[in-house]
Residue frames relative to the residue before (quaternion, step in Angstrom):
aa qw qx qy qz dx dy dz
X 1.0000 0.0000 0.0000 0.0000 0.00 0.00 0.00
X 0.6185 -0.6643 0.3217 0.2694 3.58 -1.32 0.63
X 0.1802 -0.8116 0.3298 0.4473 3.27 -0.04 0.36
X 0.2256 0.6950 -0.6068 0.3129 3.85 0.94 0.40
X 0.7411 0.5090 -0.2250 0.3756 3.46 0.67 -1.88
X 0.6508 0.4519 -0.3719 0.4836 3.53 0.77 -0.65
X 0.6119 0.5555 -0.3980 0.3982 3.91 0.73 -1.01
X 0.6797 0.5755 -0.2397 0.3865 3.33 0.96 -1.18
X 0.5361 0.4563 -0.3279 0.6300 3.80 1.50 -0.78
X 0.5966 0.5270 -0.3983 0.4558 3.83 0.48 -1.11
X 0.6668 0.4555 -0.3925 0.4403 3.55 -0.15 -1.25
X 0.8154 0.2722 -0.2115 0.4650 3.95 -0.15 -1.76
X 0.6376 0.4137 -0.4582 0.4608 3.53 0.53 0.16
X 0.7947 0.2033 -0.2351 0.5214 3.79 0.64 0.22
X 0.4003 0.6843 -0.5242 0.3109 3.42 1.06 1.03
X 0.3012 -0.7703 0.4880 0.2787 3.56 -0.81 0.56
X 0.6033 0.3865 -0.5156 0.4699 3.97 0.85 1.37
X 0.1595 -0.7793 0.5965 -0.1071 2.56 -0.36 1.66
X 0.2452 0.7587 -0.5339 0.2813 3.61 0.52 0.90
X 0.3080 -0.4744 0.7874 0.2451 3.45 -1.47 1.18
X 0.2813 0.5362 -0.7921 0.0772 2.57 -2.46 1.39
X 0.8086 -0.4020 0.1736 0.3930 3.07 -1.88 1.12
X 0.8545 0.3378 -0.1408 0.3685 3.09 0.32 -1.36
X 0.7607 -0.2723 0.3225 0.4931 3.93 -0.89 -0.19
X 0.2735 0.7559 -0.5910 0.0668 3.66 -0.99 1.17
X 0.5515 -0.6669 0.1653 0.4730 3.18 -1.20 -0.68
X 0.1970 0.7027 -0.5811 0.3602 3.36 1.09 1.00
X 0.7908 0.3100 -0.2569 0.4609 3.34 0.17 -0.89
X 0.4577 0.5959 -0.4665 0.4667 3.62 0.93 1.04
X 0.5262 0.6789 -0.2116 0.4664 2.95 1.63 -0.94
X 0.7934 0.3521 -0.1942 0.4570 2.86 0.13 -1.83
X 0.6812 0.4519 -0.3760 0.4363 3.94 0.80 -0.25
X 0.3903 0.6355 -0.3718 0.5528 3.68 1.43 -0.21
X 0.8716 0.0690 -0.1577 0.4590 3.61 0.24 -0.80
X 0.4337 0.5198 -0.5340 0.5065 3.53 1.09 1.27
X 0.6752 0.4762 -0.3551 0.4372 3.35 1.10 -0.55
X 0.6112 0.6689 -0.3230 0.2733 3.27 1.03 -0.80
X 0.4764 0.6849 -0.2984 0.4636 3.22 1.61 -1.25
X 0.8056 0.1784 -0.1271 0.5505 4.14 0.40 -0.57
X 0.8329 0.2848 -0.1105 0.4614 3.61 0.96 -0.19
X 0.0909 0.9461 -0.2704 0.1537 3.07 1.12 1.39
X 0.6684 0.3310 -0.2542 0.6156 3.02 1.77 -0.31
X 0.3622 0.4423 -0.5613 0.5984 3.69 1.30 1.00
X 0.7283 0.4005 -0.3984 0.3880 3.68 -0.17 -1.26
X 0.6860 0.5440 -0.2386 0.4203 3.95 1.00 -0.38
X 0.5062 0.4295 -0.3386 0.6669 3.36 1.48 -0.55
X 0.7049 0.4537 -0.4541 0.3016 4.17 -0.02 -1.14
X 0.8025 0.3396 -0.2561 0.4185 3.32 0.74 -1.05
X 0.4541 0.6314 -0.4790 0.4070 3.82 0.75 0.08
X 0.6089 0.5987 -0.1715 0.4913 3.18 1.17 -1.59
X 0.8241 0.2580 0.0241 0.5037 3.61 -0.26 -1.56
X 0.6904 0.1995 -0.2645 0.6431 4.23 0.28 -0.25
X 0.1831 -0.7308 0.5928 0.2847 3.64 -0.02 -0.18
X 0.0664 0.8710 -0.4868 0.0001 3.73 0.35 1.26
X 0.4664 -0.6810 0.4340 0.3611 3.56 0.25 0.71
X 0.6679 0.6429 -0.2082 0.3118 3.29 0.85 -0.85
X 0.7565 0.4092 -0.0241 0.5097 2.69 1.06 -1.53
X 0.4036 0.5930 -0.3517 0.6015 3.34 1.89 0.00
X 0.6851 0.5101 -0.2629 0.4487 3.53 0.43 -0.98
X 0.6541 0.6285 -0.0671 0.4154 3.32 1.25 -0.94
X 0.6248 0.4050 -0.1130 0.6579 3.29 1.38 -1.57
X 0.5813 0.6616 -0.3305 0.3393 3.77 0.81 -0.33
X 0.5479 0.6450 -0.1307 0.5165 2.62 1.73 -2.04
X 0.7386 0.3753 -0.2638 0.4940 3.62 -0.15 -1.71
X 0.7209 0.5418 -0.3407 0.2660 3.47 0.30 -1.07
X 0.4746 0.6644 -0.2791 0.5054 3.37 1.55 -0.71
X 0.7411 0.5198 -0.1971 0.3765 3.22 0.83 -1.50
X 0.6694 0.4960 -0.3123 0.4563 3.34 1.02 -1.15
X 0.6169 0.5522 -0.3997 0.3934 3.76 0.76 -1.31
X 0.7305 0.4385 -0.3117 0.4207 3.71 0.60 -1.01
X 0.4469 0.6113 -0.4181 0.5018 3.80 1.31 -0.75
X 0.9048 0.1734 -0.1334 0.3654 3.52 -0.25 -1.74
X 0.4133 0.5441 -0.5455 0.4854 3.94 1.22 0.53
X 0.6718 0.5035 -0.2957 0.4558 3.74 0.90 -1.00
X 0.5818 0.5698 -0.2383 0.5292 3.69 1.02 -1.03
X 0.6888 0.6211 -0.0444 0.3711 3.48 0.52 -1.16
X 0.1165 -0.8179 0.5178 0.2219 2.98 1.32 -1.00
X 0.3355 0.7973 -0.4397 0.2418 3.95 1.14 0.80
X 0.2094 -0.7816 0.5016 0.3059 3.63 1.49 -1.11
X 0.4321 0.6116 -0.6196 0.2352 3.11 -1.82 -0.13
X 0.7021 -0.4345 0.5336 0.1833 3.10 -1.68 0.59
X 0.6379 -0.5426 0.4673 0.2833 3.50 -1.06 1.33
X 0.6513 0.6155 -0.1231 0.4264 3.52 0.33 -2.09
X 0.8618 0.2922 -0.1636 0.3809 3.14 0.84 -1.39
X 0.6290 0.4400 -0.3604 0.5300 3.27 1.25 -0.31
X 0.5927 0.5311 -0.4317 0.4246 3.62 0.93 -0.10
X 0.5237 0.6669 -0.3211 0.4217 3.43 1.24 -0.33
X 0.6850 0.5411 -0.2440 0.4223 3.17 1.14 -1.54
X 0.7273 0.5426 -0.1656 0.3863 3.39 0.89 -1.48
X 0.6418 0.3187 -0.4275 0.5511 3.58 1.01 -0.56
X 0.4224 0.5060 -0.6390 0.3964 4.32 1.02 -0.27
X 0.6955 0.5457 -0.3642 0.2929 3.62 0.01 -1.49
X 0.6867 0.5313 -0.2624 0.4211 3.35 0.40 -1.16
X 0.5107 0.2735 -0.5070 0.6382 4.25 0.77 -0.68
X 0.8326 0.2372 -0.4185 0.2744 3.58 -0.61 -0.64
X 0.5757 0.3806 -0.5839 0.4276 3.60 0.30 0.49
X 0.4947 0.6753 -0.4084 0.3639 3.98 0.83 -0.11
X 0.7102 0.4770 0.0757 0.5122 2.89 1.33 -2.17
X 0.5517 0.7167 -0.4236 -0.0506 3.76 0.41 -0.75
X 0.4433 0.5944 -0.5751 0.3456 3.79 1.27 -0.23
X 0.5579 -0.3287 0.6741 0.3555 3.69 -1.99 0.72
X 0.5478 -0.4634 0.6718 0.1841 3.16 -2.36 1.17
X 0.7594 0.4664 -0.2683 0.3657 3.13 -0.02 -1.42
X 0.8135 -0.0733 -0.1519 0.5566 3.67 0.13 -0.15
X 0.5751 -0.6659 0.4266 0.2093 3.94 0.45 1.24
X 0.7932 -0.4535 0.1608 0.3733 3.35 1.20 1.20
X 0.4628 0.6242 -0.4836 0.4029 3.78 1.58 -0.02
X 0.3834 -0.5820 0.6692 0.2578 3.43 0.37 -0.95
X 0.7935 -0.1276 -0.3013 0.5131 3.47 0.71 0.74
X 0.7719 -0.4574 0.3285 0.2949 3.50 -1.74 0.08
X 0.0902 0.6135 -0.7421 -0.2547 3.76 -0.88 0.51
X 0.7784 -0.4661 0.4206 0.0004 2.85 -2.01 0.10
X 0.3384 -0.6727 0.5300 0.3899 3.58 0.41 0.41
X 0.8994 0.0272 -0.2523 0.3559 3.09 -1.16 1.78
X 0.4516 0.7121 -0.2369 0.4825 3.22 1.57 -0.04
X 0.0655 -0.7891 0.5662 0.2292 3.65 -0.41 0.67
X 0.7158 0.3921 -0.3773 0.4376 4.04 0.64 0.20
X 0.7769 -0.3297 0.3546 0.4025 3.25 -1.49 -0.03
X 0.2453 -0.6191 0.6577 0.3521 3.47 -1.15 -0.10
X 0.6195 -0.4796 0.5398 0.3078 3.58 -0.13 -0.57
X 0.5184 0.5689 -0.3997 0.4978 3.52 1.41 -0.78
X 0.3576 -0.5729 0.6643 0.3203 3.69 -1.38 0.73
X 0.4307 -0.6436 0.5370 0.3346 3.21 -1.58 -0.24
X 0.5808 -0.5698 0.5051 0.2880 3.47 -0.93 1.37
X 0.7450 0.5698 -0.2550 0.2349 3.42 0.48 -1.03
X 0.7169 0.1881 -0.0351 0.6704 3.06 1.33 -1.17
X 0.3777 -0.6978 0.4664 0.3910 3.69 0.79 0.12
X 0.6214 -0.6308 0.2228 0.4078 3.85 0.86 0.81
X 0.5950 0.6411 -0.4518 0.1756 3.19 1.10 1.41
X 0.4701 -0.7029 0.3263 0.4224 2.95 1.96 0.95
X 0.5597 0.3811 -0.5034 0.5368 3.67 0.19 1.00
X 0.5605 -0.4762 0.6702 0.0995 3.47 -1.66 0.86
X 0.4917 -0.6213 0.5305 0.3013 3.22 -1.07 1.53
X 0.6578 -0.5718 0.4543 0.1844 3.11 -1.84 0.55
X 0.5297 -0.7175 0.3340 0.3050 3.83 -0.43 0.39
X 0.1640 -0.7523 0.5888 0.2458 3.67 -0.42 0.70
X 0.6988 -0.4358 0.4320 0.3676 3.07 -1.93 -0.24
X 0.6671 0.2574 -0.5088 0.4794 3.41 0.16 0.63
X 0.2749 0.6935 -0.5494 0.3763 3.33 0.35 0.63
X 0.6426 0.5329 -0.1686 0.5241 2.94 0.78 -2.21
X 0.3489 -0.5890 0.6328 0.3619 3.51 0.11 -1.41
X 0.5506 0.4289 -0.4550 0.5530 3.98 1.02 0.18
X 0.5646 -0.5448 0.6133 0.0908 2.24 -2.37 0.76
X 0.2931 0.7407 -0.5280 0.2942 4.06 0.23 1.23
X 0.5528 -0.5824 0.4516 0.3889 3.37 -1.74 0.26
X 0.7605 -0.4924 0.3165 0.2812 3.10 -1.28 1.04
X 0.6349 0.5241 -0.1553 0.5459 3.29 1.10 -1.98
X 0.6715 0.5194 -0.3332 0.4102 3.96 0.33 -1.30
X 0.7113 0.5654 -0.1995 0.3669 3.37 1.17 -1.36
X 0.6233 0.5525 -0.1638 0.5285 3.52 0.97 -1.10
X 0.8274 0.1221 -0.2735 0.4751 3.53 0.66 -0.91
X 0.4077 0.6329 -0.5375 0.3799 3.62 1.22 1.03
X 0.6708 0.3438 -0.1874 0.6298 3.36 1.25 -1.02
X 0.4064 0.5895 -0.4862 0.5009 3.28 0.69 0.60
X 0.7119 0.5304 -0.2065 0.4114 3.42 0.69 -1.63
X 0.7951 0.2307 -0.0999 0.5520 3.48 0.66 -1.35
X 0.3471 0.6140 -0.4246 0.5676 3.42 0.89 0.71
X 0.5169 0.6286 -0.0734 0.5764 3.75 1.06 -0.94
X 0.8581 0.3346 -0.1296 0.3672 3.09 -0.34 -1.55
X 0.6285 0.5857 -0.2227 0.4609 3.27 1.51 -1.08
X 0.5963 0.6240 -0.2146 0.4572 3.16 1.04 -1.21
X 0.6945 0.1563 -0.2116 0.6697 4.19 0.85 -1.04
X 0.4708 0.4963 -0.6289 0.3695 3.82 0.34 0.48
X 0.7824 0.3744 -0.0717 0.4925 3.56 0.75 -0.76
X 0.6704 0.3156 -0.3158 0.5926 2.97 1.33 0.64
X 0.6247 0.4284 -0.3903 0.5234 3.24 0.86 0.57
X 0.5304 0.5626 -0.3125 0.5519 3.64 1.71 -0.04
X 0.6426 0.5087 -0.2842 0.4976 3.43 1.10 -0.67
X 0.6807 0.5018 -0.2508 0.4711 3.31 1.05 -1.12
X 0.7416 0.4237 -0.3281 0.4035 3.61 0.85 -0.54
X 0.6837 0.4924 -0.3659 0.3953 3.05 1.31 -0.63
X 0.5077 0.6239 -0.3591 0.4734 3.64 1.61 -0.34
X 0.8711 0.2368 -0.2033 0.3792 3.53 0.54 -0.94
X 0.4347 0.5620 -0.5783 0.4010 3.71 1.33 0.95
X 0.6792 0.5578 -0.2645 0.3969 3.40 1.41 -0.34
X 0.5039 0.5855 -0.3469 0.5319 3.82 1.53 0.50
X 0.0690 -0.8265 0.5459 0.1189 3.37 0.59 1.38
């Protein structure tokens, strides 16, 4: 999904006019935000963790997220320790919160001290794909393969990603009269 489309739910879902009017506003984001939520609860929990930073709902998205990792390791037939896979899932979760590179704040390339454009230089860091390296296991603090790890947080990394896109999308297309 675009991320224009998500800013655009972000913005009218944290605006502070909250006025009914004739025409298209962001109330009626709202009011489709919490129609969508009703069937897409662990989208409506990823959008706002993500985009309001609601502690809560952080606390929350932690919670579920825990759940799912231990669901699909168990589904999966992947194994591992509770502890550990709960470890993994709250790692995943700062970095799905967090994912833009430091070093160039998610452009994917360098500006320049004092400079107000790009240079043109990729970033070394992210190799200019504006995303923050992925977490290893010692991050977590467990003891797992590298490979097992990556395409666990790979997995729920994923899931989050069309949970919250499919919340955006519903809440976008109850609103196309």
């Amino acid at each position: 999904m675009q991320s224009k489309t998500v800013e655009r739910v972000a913005l009218a879902l944290t605006s502070d006019d909250l006025r009914l009017m004739q025409s298209a506003c962001p109330l009626d984001k709202v009011i489709s935000s919490g129609w969508s939520s009703r069937t897409e609860s662990l989208g409506s929990i990823a959008f706002w963790a993500k985009y309001a930073a609601d502690g809560g709902r952080i606390n929350a998205l932690v919670k579920r997220s825990r759940k799912v990792m231990v669901s699909m390791a168990r589904r999966k037939k992947q194994g591992g320790a509770v502890h550990e896979l709960h470890a993994l899932a709250t790692l995943a979760v700062a970095y799905w919160l967090s994912d833009k590179c430091r070093s160039c704040q998610g452009r994917g390339f360098l500006v320049l001290d004092g400079a107000q454009v790009e240079s043109g230089l990729v970033c070394q860091t992210c190799g200019g794909s504006g995303l923050a390296p992925m977490p290893r296991p010692d991050d977590a603090g467990i003891e797992m393969d590298a490979v097992r790890f990556e395409r666990m947080t790979a997995s729920l990394l994923l899931v989050l990603d069309e949970a919250m896109c499919a919340y955006v999308a519903k809440t976008l297309s109850s609103l196309k009269y």
